[in-house]
TORKOL-4160 file (C-alpha; in steps of 0.2 Angstrom, whole numbers, padded with zeros to 4 digits, m for minus):
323
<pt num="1" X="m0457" Y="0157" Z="0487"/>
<pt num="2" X="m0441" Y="0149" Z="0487"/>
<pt num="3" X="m0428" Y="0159" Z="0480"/>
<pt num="4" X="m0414" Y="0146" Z="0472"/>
<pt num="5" X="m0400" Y="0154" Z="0462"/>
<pt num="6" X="m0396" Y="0144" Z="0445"/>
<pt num="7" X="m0380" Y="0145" Z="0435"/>
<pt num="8" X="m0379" Y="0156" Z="0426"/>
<pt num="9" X="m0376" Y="0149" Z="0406"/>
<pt num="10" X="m0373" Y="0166" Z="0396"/>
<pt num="11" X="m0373" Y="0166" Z="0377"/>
<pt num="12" X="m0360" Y="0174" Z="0370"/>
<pt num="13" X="m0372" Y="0190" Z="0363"/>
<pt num="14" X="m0356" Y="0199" Z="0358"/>
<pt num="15" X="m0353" Y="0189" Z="0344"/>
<pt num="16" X="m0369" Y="0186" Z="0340"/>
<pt num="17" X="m0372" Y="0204" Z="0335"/>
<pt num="18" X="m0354" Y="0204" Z="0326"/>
<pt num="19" X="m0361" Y="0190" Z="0317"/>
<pt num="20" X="m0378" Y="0194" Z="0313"/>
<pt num="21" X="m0374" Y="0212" Z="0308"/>
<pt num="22" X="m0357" Y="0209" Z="0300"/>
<pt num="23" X="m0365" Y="0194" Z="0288"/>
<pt num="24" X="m0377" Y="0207" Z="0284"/>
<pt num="25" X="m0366" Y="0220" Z="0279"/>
<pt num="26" X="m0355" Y="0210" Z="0269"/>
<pt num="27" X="m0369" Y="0201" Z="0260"/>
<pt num="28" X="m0376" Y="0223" Z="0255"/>
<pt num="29" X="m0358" Y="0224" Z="0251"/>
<pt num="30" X="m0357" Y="0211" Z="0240"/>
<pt num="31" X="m0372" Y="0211" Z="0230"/>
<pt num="32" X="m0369" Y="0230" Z="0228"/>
<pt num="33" X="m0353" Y="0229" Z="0222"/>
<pt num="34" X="m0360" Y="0217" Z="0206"/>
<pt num="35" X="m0374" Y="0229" Z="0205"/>
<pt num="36" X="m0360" Y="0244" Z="0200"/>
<pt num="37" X="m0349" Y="0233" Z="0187"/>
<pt num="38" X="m0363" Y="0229" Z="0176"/>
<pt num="39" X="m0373" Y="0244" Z="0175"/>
<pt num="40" X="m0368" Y="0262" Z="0163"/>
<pt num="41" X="m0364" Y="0278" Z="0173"/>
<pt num="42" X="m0378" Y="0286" Z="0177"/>
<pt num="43" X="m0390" Y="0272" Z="0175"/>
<pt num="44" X="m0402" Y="0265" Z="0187"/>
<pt num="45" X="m0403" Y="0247" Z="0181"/>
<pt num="46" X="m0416" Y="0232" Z="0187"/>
<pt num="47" X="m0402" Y="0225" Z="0196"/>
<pt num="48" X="m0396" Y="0241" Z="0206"/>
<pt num="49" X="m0413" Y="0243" Z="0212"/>
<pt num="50" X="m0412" Y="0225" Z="0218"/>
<pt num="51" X="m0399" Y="0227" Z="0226"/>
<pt num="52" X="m0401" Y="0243" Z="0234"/>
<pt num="53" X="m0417" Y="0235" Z="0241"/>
<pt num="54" X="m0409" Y="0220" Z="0247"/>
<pt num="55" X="m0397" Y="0230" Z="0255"/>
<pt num="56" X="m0409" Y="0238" Z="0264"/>
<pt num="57" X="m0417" Y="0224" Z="0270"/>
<pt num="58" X="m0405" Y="0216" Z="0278"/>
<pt num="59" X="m0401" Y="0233" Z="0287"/>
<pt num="60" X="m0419" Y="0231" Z="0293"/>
<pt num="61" X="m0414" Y="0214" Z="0299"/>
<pt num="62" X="m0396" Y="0217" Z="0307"/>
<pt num="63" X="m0408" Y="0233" Z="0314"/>
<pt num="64" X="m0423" Y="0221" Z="0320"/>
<pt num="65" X="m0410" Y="0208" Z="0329"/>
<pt num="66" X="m0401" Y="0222" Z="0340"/>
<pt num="67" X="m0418" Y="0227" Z="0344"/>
<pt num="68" X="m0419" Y="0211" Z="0352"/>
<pt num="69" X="m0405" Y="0214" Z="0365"/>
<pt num="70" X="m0415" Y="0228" Z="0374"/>
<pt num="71" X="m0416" Y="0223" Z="0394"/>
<pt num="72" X="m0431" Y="0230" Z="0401"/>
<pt num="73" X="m0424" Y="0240" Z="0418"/>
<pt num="74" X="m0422" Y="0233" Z="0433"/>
<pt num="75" X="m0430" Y="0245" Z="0447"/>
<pt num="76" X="m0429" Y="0240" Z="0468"/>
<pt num="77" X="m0445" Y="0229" Z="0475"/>
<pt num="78" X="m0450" Y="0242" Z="0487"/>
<pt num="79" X="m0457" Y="0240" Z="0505"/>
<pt num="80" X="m0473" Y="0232" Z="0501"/>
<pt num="81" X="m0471" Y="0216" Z="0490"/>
<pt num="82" X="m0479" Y="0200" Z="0496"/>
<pt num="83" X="m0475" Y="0184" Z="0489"/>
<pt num="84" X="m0483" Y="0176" Z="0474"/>
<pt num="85" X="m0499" Y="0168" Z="0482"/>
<pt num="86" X="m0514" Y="0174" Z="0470"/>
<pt num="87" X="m0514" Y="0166" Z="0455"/>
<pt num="88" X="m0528" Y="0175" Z="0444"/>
<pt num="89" X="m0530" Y="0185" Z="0430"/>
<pt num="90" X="m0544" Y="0199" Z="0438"/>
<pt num="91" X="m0535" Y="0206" Z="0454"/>
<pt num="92" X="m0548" Y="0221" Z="0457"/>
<pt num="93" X="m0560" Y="0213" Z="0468"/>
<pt num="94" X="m0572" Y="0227" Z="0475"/>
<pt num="95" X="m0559" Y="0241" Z="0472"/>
<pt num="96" X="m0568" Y="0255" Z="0461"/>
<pt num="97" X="m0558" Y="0263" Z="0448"/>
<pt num="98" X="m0555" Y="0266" Z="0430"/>
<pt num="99" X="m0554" Y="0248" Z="0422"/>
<pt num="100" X="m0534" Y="0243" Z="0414"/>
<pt num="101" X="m0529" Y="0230" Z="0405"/>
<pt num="102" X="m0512" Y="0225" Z="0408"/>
<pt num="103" X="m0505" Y="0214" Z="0392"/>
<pt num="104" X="m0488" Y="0209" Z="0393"/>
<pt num="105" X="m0476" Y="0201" Z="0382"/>
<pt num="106" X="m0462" Y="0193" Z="0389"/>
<pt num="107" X="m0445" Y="0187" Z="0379"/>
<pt num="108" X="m0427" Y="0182" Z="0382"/>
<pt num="109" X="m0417" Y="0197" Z="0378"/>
<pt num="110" X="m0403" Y="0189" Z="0371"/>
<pt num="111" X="m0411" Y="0178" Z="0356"/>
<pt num="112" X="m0430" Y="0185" Z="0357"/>
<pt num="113" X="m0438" Y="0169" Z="0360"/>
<pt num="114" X="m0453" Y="0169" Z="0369"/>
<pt num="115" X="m0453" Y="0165" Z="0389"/>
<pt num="116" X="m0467" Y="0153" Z="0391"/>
<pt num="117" X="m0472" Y="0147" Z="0408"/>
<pt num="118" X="m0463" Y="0162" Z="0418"/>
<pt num="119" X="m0474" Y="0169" Z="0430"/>
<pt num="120" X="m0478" Y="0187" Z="0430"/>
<pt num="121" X="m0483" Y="0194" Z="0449"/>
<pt num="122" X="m0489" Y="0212" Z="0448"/>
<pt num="123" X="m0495" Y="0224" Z="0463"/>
<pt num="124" X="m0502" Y="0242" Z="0463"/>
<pt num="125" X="m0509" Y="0252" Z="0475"/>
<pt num="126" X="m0527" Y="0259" Z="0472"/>
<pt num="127" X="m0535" Y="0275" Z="0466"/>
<pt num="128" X="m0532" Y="0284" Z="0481"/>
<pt num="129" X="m0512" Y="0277" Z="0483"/>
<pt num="130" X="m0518" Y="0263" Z="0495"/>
<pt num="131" X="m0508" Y="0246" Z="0496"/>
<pt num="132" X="m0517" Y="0230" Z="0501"/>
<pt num="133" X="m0508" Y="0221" Z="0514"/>
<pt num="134" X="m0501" Y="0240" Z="0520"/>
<pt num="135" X="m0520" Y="0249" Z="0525"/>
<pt num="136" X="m0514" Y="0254" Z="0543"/>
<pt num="137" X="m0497" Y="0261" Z="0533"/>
<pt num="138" X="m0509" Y="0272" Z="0519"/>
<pt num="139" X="m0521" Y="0277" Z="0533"/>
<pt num="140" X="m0511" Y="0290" Z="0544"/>
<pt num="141" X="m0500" Y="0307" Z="0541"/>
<pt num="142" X="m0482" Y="0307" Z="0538"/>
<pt num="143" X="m0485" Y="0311" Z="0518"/>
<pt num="144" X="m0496" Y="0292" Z="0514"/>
<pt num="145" X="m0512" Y="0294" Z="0503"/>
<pt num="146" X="m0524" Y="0307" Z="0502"/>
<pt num="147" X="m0511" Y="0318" Z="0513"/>
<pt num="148" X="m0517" Y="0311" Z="0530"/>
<pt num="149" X="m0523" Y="0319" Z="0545"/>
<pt num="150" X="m0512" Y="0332" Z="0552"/>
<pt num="151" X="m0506" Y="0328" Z="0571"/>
<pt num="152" X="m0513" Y="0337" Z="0584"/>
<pt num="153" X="m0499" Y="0339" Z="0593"/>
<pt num="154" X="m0489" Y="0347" Z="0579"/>
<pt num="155" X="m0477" Y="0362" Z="0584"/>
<pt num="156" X="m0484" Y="0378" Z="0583"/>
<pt num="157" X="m0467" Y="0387" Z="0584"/>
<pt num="158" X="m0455" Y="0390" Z="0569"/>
<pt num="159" X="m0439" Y="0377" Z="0566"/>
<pt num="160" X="m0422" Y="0383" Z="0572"/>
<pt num="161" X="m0405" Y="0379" Z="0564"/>
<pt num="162" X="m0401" Y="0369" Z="0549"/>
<pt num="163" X="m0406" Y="0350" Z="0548"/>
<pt num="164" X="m0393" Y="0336" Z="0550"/>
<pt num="165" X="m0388" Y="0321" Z="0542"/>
<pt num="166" X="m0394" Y="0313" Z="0526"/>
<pt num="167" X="m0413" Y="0317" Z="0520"/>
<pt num="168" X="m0424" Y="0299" Z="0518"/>
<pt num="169" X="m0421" Y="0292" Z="0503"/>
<pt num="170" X="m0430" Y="0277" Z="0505"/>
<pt num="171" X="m0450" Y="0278" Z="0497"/>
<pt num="172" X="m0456" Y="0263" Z="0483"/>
<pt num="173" X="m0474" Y="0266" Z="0494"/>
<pt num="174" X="m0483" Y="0279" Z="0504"/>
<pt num="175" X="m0474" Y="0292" Z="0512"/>
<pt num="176" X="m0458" Y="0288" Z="0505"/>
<pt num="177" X="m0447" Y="0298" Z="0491"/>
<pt num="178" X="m0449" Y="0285" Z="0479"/>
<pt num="179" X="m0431" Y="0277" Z="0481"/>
<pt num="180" X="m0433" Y="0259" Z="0487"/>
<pt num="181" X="m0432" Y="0254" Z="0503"/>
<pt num="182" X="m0433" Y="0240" Z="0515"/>
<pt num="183" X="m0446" Y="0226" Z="0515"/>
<pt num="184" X="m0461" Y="0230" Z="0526"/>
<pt num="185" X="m0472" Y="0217" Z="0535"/>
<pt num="186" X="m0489" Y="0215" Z="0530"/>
<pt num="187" X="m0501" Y="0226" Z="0544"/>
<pt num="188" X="m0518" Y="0215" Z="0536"/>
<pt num="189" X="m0523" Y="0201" Z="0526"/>
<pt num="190" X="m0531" Y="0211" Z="0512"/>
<pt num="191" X="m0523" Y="0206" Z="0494"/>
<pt num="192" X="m0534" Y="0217" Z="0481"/>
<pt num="193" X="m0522" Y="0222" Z="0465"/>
<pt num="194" X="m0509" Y="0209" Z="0467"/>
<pt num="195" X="m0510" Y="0193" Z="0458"/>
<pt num="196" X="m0500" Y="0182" Z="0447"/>
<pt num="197" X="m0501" Y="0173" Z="0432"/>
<pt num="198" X="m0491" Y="0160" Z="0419"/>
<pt num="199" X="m0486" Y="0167" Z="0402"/>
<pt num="200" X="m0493" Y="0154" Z="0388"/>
<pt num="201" X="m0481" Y="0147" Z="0375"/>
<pt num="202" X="m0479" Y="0165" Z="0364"/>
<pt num="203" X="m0476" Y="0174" Z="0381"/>
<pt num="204" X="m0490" Y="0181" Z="0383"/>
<pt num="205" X="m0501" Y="0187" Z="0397"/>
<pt num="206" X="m0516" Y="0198" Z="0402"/>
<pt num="207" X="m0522" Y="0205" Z="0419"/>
<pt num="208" X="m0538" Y="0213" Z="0424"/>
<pt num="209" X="m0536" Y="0228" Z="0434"/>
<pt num="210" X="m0539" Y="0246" Z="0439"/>
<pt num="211" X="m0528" Y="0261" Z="0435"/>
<pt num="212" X="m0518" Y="0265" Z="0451"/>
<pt num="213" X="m0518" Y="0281" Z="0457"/>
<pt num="214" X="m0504" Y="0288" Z="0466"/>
<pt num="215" X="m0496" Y="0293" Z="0483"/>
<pt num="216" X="m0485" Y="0307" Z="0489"/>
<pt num="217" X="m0465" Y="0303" Z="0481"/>
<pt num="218" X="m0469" Y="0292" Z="0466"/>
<pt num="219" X="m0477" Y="0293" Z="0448"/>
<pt num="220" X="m0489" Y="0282" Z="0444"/>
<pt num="221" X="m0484" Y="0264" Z="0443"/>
<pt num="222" X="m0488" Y="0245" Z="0443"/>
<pt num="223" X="m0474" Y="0234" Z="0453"/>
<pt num="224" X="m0467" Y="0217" Z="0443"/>
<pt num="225" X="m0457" Y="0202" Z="0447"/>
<pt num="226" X="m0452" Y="0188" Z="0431"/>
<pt num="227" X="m0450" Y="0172" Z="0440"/>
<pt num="228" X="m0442" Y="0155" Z="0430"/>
<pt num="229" X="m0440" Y="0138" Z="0433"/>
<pt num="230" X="m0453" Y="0135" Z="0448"/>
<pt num="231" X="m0469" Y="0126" Z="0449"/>
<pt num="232" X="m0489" Y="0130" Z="0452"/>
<pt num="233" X="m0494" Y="0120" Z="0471"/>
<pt num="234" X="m0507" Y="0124" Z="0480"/>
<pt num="235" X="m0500" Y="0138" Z="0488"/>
<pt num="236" X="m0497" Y="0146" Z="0473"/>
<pt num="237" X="m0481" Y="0147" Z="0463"/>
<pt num="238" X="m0465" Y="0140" Z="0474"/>
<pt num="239" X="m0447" Y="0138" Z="0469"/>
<pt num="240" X="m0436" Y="0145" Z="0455"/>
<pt num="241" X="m0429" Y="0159" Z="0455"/>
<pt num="242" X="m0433" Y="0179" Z="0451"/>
<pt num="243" X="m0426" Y="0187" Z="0433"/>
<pt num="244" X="m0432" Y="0201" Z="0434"/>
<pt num="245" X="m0439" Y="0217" Z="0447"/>
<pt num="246" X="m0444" Y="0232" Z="0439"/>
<pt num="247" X="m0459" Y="0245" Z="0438"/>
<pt num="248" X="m0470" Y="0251" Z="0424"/>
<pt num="249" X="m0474" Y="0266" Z="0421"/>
<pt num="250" X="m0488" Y="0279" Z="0414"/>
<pt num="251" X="m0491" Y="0295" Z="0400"/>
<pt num="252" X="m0493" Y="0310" Z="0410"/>
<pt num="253" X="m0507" Y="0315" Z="0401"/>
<pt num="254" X="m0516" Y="0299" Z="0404"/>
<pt num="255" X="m0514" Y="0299" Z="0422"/>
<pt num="256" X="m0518" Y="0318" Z="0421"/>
<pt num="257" X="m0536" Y="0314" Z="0414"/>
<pt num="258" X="m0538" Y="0301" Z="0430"/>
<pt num="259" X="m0537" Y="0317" Z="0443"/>
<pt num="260" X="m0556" Y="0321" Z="0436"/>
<pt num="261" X="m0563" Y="0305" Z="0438"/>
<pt num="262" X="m0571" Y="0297" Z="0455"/>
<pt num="263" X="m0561" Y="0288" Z="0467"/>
<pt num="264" X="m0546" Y="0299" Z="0460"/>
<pt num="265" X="m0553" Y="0315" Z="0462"/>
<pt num="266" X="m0554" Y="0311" Z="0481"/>
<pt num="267" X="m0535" Y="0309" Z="0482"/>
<pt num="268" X="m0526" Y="0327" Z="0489"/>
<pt num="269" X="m0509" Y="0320" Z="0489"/>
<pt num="270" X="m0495" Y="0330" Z="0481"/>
<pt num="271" X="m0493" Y="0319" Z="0465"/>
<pt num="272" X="m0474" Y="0317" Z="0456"/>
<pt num="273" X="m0475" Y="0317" Z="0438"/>
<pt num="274" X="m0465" Y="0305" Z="0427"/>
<pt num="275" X="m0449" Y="0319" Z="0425"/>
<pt num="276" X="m0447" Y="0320" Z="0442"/>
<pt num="277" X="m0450" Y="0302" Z="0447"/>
<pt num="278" X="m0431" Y="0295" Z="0455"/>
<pt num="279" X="m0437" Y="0279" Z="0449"/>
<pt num="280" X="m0440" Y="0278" Z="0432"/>
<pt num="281" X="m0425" Y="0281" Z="0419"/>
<pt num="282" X="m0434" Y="0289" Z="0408"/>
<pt num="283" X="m0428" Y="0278" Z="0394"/>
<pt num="284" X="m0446" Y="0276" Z="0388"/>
<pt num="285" X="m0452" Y="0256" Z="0383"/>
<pt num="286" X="m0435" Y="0250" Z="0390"/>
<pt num="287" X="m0439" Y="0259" Z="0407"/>
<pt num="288" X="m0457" Y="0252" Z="0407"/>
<pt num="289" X="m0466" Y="0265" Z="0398"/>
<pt num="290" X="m0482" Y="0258" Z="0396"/>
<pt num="291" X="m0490" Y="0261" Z="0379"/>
<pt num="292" X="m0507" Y="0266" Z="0381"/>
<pt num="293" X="m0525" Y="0265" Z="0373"/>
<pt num="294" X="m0541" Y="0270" Z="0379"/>
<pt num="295" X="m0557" Y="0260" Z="0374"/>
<pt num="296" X="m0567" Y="0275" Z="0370"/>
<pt num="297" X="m0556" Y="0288" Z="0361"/>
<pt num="298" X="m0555" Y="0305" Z="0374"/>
<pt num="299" X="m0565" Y="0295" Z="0389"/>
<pt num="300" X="m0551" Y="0288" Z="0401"/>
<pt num="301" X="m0567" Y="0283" Z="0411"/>
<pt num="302" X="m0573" Y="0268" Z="0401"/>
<pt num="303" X="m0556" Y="0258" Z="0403"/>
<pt num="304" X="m0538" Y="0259" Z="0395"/>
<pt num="305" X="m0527" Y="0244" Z="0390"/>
<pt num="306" X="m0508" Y="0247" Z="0393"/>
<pt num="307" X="m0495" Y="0235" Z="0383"/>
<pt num="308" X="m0478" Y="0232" Z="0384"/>
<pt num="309" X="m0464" Y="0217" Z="0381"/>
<pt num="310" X="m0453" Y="0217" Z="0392"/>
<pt num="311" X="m0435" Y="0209" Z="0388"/>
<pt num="312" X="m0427" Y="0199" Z="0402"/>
<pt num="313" X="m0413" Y="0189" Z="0405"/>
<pt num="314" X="m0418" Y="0171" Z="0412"/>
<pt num="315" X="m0400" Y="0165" Z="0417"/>
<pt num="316" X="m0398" Y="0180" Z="0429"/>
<pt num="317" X="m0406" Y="0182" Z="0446"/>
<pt num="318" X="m0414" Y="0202" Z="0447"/>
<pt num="319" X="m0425" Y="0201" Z="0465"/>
<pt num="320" X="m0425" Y="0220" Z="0468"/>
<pt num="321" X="m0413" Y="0218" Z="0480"/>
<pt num="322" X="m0396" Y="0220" Z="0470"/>
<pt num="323" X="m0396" Y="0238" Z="0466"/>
C-alpha cells in the first residue's frame, strides 16, 4: 500500500465545543431565568418544570456533542503487520477457536459523522499466540507461544554480576514485552486472521473470526489500522493514507473463561493481564476496551461478539510508527 500524506484541513473543534456548549448554557440560562419571574415563592409552576427539563436537555446535548470528540488511542503497529491484501469479512480459515464477532463503528471524531468507505485491516494471532505470516518466529524458545522448547545447550551454572544496559523493551508479538517494535519480514506465506474490509455508508463493519489467545508480554488483543482515501484493485486496497494504528482490547474475565476451553487450554505461556499490559492505557472504550457479549449467557465456548466505535481523525496520518 502506498502511504501518501494528505494535508491536513483541521476544524476548528475549540470553538465548536465553546459554541455548542455555551449556546446551550445560555439558552438553560435564559429560559430559567423567565421561569423564576412569573412563578410565587415556593411554587413549582407548569412552566419551572419546563424549563427545568429543557435545561436539562440541552445539558444532555452539550454532554452528547463532547462525547463526540473522544479519539480512540493510537497504540504502535508492532512487528508483524502485513499490508492490506485480504479483503474479506471471515479471516479464520481452518484455525479452531472460540467463534468472535468483531463489529465496529467508525466516525470522525471532530463532528461524529460516520467514516464510509474507510478500510478496516485487522490482525490477531490464534488461540495458542501464533501469527500468520510469523510461524517460524511463534515456533521456538526465547518466551514465543506455548513457552517453547527449552535449549539444550542452556547453562547449567548460576549468573554472575549484575546485567548491563537497557532491558528489551521492544514486544507487540511473541517473545517480546509488549512495547512496539520494529517491523518483522514475513518468514511464510500463511495469512489466517488478517483481513480487511470497507465500512458502508453509517460506518459500519463486521468481521468473522476467532478469540485470540495470547503470548508471553501482551494481554489479549486484536491489531487495527483505519485507512482513507485509497481505492479497492485487485491487489487489494492501495493508496490513501493510514488514520489510525491502535489495538483493541479484552475483559479479563472473558479471556479468563477462554484458558478452560480447547485450543487455549493447550497454551502454557505466562499470560499478562490487561493491568499489567505496557500497551493499553487503560482508559477503557477510548483505549479499545472491547465491550463484550456472549451468544449463550455463561458459555464463552458457543461464540462472543465484541463491539466498539472507534473515533478517528481522517486529516491526520496515525501509521504506528509516530509514537
Amino acid at each position: 500500500m502506498t502511504d501518501t500524506q494528505l494535508p491536513k484541513h483541521k476544524k476548528d473543534v475549540t470553538r465548536r465545543r465553546v459554541i455548542v456548549a455555551g449556546g446551550a448554557a445560555v439558552a438553560a440560562a435564559g429560559v430559567g431565568a423567565i421561569a423564576v419571574t412569573t412563578a410565587s415563592a415556593g411554587e413549582e409552576t407548569a412552566a419551572q418544570r419546563a424549563a427545568a427539563a429543557k435545561a436539562g436537555g440541552a445539558k444532555a446535548t452539550a454532554k452528547a456533542a463532547e462525547e463526540c470528540y473522544t479519539l480512540t488511542s493510537q497504540t504502535t503497529e508492532g512487528p508483524y503487520y502485513i499490508d492490506a491484501d485480504k479483503i474479506r469479512k471471515d479471516i479464520t480459515e481452518d484455525k479452531e477457536g472460540i467463534p468472535f464477532t468483531l463489529r465496529l463503528k467508525v466516525i470522525d471524531s471532530e463532528s461524529c459523522a460516520p467514516l464510509r468507505a474507510a478500510a478496516i485491516d485487522i490482525w490477531h494471532c490464534d488461540a495458542t499466540g501464533i501469527y500468520s505470516g510469523y510461524e517460524d518466529v511463534g515456533s521456538g524458545g526465547g518466551g514465543g507461544p506455548g513457552g517453547g522448547t527449552p535449549p539444550t545447550d542452556a547453562p547449567t551454572d548460576a549468573p554472575t554480576g549484575e546485567p548491563t544496559g537497557e532491558p528489551p523493551t521492544d514486544g507487540g508479538g511473541p517473545g517480546g514485552g509488549g512495547g512496539g517494535g520494529g517491523h518483522e519480514e514475513p518468514t511464510d506465506d500463511e495469512r489466517y486472521l488478517r483481513g480487511t474490509q470497507l465500512t458502508d455508508k453509517k460506518g459500519f463493519v463486521e468481521f468473522t473470526t476467532l478469540f485470540p489467545g495470547w503470548y508471553q508480554g501482551r494481554a489479549v488483543h486484536i491489531h487495527v489500522k483505519v485507512h482513507v482515501d485509497g481505492e479497492l484493485t485487485d491487489s487489494g486496497y492501495e493508496g490513501g493514507h493510514t488514520c489510525h494504528t491502535g489495538q483493541f482490547f479484552f475483559e479479563e474475565a472473558a479471556v479468563l473463561d477462554t484458558e478452560s476451553v480447547a485450543p487455549y487450554a493447550t497454551n502454557t505461556a505466562v499470560r499478562t493481564t490487561l493491568t499489567q499490559d505496557t500497551i493499553y492505557d487503560q482508559s477503557g472504550v477510548t483505549g479499545g476496551l472491547l465491550k463484550l457479549t456472549y451468544r449463550k449467557k455463561g458459555d464463552v465456548s458457543r461464540g462472543v461478539v465484541g463491539s466498539l466505535t472507534v473515533g478517528v481523525d481522517p486529516d491526520e496520518t496515525h501509521d504506528g510508527t509516530d509514537l
